[in-house]
C-alpha positions as CSV (number, residue, x, y, z in Angstrom):
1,X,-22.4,-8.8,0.0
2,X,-19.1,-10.5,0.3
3,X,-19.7,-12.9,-2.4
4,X,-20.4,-10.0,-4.6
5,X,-17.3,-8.3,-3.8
6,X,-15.3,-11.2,-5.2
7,X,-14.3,-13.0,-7.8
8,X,-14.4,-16.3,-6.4
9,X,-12.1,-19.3,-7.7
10,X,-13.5,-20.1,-10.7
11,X,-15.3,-17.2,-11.8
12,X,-15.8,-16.6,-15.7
13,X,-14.7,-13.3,-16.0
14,X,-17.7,-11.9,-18.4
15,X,-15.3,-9.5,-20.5
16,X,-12.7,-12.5,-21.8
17,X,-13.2,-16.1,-21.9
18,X,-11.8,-18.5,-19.9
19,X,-12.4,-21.6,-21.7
20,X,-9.0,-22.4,-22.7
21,X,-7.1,-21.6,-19.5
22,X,-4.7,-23.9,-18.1
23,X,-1.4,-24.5,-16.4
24,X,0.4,-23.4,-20.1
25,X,-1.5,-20.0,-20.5
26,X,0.9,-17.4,-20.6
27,X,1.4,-15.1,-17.8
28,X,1.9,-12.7,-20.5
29,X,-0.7,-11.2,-22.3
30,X,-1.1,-12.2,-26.1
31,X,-2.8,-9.9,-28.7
32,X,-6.3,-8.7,-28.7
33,X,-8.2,-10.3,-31.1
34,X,-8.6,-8.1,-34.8
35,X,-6.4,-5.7,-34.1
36,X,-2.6,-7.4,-33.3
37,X,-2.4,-4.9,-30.5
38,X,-0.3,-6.0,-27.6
39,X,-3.4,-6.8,-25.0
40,X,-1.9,-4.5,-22.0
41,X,0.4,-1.7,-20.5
42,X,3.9,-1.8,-21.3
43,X,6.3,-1.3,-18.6
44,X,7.2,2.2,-19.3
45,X,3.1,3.2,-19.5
46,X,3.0,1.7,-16.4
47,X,5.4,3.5,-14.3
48,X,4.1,6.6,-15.8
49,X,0.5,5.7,-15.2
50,X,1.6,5.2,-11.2
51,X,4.0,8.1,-10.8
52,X,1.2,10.4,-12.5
53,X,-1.4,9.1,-9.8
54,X,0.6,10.0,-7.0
55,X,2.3,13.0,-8.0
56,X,-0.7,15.3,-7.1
57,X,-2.2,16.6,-3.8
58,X,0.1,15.5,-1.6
59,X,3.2,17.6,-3.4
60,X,1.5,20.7,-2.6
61,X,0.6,19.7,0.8
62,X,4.4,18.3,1.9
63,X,5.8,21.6,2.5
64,X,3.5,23.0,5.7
65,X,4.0,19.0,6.6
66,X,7.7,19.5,7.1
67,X,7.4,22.9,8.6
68,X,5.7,20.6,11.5
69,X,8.5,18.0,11.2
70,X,11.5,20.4,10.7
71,X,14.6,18.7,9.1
72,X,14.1,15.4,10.6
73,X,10.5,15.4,7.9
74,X,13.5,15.4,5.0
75,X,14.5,11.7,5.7
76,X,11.5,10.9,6.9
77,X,10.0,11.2,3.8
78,X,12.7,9.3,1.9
79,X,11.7,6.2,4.6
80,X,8.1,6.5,3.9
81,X,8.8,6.5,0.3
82,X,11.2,3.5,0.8
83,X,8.5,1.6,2.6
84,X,5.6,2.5,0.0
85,X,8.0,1.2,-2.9
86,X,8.6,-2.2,-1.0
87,X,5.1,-2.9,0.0
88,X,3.8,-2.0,-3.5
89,X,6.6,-4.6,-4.5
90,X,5.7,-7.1,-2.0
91,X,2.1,-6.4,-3.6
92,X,2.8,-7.1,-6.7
93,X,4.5,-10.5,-6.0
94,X,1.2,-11.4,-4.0
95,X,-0.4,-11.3,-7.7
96,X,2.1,-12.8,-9.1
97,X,2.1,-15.6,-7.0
98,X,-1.8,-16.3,-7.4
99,X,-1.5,-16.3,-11.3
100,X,1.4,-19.3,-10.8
101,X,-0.8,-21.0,-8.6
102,X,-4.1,-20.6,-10.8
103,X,-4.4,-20.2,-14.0
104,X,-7.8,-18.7,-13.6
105,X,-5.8,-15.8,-12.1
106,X,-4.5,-15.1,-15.6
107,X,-7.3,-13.4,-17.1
108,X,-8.2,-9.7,-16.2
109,X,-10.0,-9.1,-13.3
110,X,-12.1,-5.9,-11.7
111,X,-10.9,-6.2,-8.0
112,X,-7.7,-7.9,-7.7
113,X,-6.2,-6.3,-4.7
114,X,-10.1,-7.8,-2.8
115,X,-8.7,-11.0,-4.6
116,X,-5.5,-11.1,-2.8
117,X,-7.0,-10.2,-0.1
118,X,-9.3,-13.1,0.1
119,X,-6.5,-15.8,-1.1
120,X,-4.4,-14.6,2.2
121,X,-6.6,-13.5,4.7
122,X,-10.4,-14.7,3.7
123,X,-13.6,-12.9,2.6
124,X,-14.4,-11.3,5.7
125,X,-10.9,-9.3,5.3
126,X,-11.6,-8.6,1.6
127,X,-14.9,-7.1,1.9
128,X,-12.9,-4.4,4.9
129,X,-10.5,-4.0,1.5
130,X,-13.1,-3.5,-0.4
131,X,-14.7,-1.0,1.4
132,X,-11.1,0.7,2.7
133,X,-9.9,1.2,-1.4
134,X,-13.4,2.8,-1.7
135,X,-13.4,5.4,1.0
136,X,-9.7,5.8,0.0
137,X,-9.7,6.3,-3.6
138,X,-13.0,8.1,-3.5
139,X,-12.0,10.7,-0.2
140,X,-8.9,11.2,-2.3
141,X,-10.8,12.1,-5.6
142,X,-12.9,14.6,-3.9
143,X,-9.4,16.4,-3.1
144,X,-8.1,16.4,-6.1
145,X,-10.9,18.0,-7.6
146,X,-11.4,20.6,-4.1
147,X,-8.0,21.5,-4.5
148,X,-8.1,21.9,-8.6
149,X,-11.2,23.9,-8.0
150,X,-9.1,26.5,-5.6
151,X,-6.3,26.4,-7.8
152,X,-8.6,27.9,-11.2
153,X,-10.3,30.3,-8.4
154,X,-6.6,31.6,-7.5
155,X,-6.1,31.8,-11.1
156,X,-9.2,33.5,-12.7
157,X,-10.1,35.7,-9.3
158,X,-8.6,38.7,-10.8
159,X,-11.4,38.3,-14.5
160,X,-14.5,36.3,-12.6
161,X,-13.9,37.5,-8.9
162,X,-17.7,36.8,-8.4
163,X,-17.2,33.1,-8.3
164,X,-16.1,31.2,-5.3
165,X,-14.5,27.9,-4.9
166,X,-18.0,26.2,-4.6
167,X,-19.2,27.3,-7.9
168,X,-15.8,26.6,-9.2
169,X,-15.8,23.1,-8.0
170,X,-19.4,22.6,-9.2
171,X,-17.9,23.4,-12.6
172,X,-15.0,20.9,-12.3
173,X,-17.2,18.0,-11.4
174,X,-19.1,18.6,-14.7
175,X,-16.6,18.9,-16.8
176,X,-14.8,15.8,-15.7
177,X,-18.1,13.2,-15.9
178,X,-17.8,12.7,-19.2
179,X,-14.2,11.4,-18.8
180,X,-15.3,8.9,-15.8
181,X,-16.5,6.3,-18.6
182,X,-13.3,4.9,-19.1
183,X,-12.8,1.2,-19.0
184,X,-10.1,-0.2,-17.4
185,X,-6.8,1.7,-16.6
186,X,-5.3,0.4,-20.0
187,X,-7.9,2.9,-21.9
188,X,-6.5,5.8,-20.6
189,X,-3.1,5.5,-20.3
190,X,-2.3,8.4,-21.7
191,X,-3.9,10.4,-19.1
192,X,-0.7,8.8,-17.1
193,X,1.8,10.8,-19.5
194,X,-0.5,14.0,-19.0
195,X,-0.5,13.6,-15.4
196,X,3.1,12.9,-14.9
197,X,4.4,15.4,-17.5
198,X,2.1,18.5,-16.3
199,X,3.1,17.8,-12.4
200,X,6.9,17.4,-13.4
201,X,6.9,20.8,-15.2
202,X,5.0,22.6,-12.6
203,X,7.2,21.1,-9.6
204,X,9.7,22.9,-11.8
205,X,8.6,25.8,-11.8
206,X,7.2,26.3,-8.5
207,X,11.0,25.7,-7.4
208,X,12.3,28.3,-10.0
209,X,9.8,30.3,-8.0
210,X,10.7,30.0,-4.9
211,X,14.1,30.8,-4.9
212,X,13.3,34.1,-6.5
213,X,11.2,34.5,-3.5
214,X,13.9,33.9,-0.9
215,X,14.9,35.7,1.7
216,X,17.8,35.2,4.7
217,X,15.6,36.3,7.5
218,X,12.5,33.5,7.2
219,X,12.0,32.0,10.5
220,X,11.7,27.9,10.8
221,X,10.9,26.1,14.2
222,X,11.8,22.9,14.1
223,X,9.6,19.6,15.3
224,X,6.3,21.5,16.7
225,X,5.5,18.7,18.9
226,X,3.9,15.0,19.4
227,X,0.5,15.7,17.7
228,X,1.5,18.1,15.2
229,X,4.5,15.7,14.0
230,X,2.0,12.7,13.6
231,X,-0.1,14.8,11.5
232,X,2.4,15.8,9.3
233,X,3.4,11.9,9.4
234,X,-0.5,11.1,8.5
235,X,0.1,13.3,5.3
236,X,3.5,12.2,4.1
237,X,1.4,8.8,4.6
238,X,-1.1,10.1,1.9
239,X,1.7,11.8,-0.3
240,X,3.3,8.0,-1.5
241,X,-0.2,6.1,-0.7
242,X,-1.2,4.9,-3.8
243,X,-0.9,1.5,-3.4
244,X,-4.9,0.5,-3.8
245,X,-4.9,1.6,-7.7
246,X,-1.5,-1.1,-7.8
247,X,-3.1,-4.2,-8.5
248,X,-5.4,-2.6,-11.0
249,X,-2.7,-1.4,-12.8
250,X,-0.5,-4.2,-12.7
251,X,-3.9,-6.3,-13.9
252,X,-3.8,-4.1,-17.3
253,X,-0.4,-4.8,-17.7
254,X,1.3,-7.1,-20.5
255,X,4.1,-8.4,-18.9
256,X,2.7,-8.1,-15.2
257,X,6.5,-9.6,-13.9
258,X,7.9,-6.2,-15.2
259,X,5.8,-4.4,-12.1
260,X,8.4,-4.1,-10.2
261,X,10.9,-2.1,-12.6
262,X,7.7,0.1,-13.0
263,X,7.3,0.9,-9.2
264,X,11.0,1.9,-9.3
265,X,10.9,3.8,-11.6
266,X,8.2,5.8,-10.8
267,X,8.9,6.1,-7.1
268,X,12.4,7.6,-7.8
269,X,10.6,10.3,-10.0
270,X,8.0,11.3,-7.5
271,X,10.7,11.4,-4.7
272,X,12.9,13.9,-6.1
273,X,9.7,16.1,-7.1
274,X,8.2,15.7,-3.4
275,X,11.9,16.6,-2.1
276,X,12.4,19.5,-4.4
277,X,9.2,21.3,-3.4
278,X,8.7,20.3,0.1
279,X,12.6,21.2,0.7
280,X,12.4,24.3,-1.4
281,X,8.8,25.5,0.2
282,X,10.5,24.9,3.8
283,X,13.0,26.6,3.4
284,X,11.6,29.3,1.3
285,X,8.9,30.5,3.7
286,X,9.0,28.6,7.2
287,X,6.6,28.8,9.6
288,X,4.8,30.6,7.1
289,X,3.8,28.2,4.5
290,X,0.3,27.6,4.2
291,X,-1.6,24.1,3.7
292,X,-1.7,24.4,-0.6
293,X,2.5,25.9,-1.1
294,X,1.3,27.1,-3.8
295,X,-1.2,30.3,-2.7
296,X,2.1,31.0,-0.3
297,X,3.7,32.4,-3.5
298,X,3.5,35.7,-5.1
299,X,1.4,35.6,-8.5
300,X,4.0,35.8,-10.7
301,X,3.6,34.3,-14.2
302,X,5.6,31.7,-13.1
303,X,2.8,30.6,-10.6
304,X,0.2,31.5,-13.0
305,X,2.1,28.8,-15.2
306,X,2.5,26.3,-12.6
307,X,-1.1,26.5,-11.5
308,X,-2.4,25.6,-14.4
309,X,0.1,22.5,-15.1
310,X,-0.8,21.2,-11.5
311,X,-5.0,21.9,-11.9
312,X,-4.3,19.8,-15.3
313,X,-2.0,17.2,-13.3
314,X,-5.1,17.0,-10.8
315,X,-8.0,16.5,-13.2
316,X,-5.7,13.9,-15.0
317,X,-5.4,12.1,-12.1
318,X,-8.8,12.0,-10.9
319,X,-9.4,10.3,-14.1
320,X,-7.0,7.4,-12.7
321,X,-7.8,6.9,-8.7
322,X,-11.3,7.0,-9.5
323,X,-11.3,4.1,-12.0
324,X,-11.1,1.2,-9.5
325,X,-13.6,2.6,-7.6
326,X,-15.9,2.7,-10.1
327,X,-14.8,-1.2,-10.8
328,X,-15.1,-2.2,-7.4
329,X,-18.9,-0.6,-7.2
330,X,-19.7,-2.3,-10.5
331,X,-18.4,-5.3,-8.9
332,X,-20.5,-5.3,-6.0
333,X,-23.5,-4.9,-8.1
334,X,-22.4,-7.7,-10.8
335,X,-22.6,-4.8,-13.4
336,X,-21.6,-6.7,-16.9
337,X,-18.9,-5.7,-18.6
338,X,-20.5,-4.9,-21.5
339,X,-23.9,-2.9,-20.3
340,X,-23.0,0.4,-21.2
341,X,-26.4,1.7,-19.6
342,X,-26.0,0.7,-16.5
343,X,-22.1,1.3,-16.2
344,X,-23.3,5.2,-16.6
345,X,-26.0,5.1,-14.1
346,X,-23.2,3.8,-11.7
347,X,-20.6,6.1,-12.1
348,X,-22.9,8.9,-12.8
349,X,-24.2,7.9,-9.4
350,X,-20.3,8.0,-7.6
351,X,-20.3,11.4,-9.3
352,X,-23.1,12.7,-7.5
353,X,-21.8,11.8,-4.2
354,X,-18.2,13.5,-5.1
355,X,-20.0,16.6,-5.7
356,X,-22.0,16.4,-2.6
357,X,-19.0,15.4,-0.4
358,X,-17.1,18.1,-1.9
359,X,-19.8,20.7,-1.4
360,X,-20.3,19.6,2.5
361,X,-16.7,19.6,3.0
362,X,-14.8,22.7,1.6
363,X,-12.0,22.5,3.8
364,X,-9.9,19.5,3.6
365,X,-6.7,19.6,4.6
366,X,-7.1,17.3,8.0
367,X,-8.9,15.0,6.3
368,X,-5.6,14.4,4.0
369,X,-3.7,13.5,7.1
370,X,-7.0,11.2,8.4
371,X,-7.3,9.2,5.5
372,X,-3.5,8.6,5.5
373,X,-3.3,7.5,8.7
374,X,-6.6,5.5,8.0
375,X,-7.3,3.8,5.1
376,X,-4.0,4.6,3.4
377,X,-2.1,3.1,6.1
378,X,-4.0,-0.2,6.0
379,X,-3.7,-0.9,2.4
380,X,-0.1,0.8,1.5
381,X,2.0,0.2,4.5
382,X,0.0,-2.9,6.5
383,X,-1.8,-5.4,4.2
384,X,0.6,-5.9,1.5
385,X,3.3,-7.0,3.3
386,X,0.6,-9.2,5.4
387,X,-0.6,-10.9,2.8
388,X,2.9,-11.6,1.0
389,X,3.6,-13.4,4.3
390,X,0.8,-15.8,4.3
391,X,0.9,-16.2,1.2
392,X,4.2,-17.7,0.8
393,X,3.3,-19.6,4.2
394,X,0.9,-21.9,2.3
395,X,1.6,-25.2,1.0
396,X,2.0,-25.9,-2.4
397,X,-0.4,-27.4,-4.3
398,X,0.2,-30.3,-5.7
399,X,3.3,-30.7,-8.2
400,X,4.5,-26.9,-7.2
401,X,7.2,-26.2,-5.4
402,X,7.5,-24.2,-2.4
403,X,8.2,-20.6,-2.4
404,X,11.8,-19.8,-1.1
405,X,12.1,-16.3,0.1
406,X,15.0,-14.5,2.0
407,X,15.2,-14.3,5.8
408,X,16.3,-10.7,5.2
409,X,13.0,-10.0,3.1
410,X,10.7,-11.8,5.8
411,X,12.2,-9.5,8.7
412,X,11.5,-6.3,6.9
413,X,7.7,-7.3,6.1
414,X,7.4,-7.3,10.1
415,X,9.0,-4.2,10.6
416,X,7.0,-2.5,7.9
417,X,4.1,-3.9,9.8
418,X,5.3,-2.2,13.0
419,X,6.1,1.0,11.5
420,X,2.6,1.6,9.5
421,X,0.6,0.1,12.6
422,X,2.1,2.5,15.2
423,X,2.3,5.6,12.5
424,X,-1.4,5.1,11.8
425,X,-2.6,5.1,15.5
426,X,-0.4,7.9,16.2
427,X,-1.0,9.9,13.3
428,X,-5.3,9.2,13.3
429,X,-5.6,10.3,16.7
430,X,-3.2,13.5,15.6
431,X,-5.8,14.2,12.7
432,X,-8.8,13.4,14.5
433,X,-7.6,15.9,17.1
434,X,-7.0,18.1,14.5
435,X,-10.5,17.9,13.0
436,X,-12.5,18.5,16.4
437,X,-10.1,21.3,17.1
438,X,-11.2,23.8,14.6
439,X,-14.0,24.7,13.5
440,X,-15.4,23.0,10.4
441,X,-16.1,25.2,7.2
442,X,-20.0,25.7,6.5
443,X,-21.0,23.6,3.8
444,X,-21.7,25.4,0.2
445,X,-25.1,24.9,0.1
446,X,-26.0,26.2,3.2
């Protein structure tokens, strides 16, 4: 299976030729042949593309996180964020670092984050990649499309009142298979714009909302204790963990050394939205904030408006965290590039199991905290900053020179290390608690 799962050294990619690759292919990419088309995201698409995949779930969930975290949640969240943004940069250089070393590296490739992976760390580590990103990615489109299914039932109860969040979600899967047959990130960046724009204007006017909705006496408690603090530390985890759809990105990009502007960028955008609402819903209603901020408020046309934005920012960015998964399956079972048939059968297959999973599992909300502390925490806030070490560690090959990174920049690898392995042990045991401790919803079928 591992030799499935990756690209090894060498590899013709079956999508672009490789026959002319060599130590003077650009690391830029040139124009796609017939058209005169620049052959990639531009930097701008990028950081849209990444602040429109993470600017989704975990904005509605942040608020009921800090009511568990009380104030100290507020910086809490700017480290997090902080953190994320290096190790996605530290990420980013791993990539960068292969394509000097190989020119191989230089052409487009299905899996690259199993790639770095397996340069760093070896095969046996990049098949646990390969199968964390899935379980990832996949657990975290089955809540967007849960919690864009309860958004359109909040919205339509009043006219269909008849049909419940399992029928609803049942609709949403549909609806969205068709736009599962995307290529590569690069053929849909304008689901990025969609996804970034819809979420900034309904983090807007949630806020607007709220303050019209608050009131002197609402009571806040402050920290709620060791287990409950790790699980709101498990979902702040989640809220800026969209490091596995990184290298993918950066892959489809044209200029893949302007990643790092792009991760900047974006990050800065998605912290003052996350601050505005999670501050603003905190404050707003306390203890009393529920799980999704956004069935706390009154339905206003405001909300109405907001809804709708954030159940569009949700569907758009399914469209994006899915896409790698559906690469890294396609991957595993040497799927061509160009074999449309069985592409479909393949992520017509992922489909079925999101509606399934989704069906068995109506109530979600631990489970965002469990895959943070989880999966998330592996590949956002551990591995990258791993891998940059040993990478940079290894000799040169022959007539390169060595790579010469700061002291400074070495120290705060290990102490991102520290902080993601001790916040995800403390924070899964916190969700797994939280799991077994109430009781599970009854699956929609049954």
């Amino acid at each position: 299976m591992s030799k499935k799962l990756i690209e090894a050294k060498g590899q013709t990619n079956p999508c672009s030729s490789t026959e002319n690759v060599s130590e003077k292919t650009p690391l830029i990419g040139g124009k796609d042949e017939g058209n005169g088309q620049r052959a990639g995201l531009s930097m701008e698409q990028t950081a849209i593309l990444i602040a429109g995949e993470m600017a989704g779930s975990g904005v509605l969930a942040l608020p009921r996180a800090l009511a568990k975290t009380g104030w100290v949640g507020v910086p809490l969240i700017v480290l997090i964020c902080t953190v994320a943004a290096f190790s996605g940069k530290r990420l980013g250089d791993c990539w960068s670092i292969l394509e000097d070393r190989d020119p191989e590296m230089r052409t487009r490739k299905r899996n690259p984050y199993a790639i770095i992976v397996d340069q760093a760390l070896g095969k046996t580590w990049s098949v646990v990649v390969s199968m964390a990103m899935i379980v990832t990615l996949f657990g975290a489109s089955v809540v967007y499309l849960l919690l864009s299914a309860q958004i359109i039932e909040a919205v339509l109860t009043s006219l269909v009142p008849s049909i419940t969040i399992c029928t609803w979600y049942l609709i949403v899967v549909g609806a969205m298979t068709p736009l599962l047959f995307f290529g590569t990130p690069k053929d849909f960046h304008l689901m990025g714009i969609l996804a970034f724009g819809s979420s900034l204007v309904a983090c807007i006017l949630y806020f607007i909302e709220m303050m019209n909705e608050a009131s002197p006496f609402t009571y806040r408690y402050g920290i709620h204790g060791f287990m409950d603090f790790f699980l709101a530390y498990g979902t702040f985890m989640f809220a800026f963990g969209g490091a596995s759809t990184f290298p993918t990105i950066q892959n489809d990009m044209a200029d893949k050394k302007q990643f790092g502007k792009s991760l900047h960028y974006s990050f800065l955008a998605v912290l003052v939205l996350y601050l505005l609402v999670a501050v603003g819903g905190y404050v707003v209603y306390g203890e009393r904030v529920l799980p999704n901020v956004a069935l706390s408020m009154s339905a206003t046309p405001l909300t109405l408006a907001a809804n709708v934005l954030m159940a569009i920012h949700l569907l758009s960015a399914f469209v994006i965290i899915i896409n790698p998964v559906c690469q890294e399956i396609e991957e595993l079972y040497n799927v061509p590039r160009e074999s449309t048939g069985w592409r479909m059968i393949v992520r017509l297959s992922i489909m079925a199991a999101i509606l399934f999973i989704g069906e068995s599992i109506p109530r979600f909300y631990t489970l965002l905290a469990l895959i943070g502390a989880t999966t998330i925490a592996l590949l956002t806030y551990i591995l990258p900053s791993v891998c940059y070490l040993k990478l940079i560690s290894q000799p040169p090959r022959e007539g390169q020179a060595p790579i010469e990174t700061p002291g400074w920049r070495k120290m705060v690898c290990y102490e991102v290390i520290a902080l993601g392995v001790v916040g995800s042990i403390a924070a899964s045991i916190s969700a797994i608690s939280a799991i077994f401790s109430t009781s599970m919803a009854v699956p929609c079928y049954l």
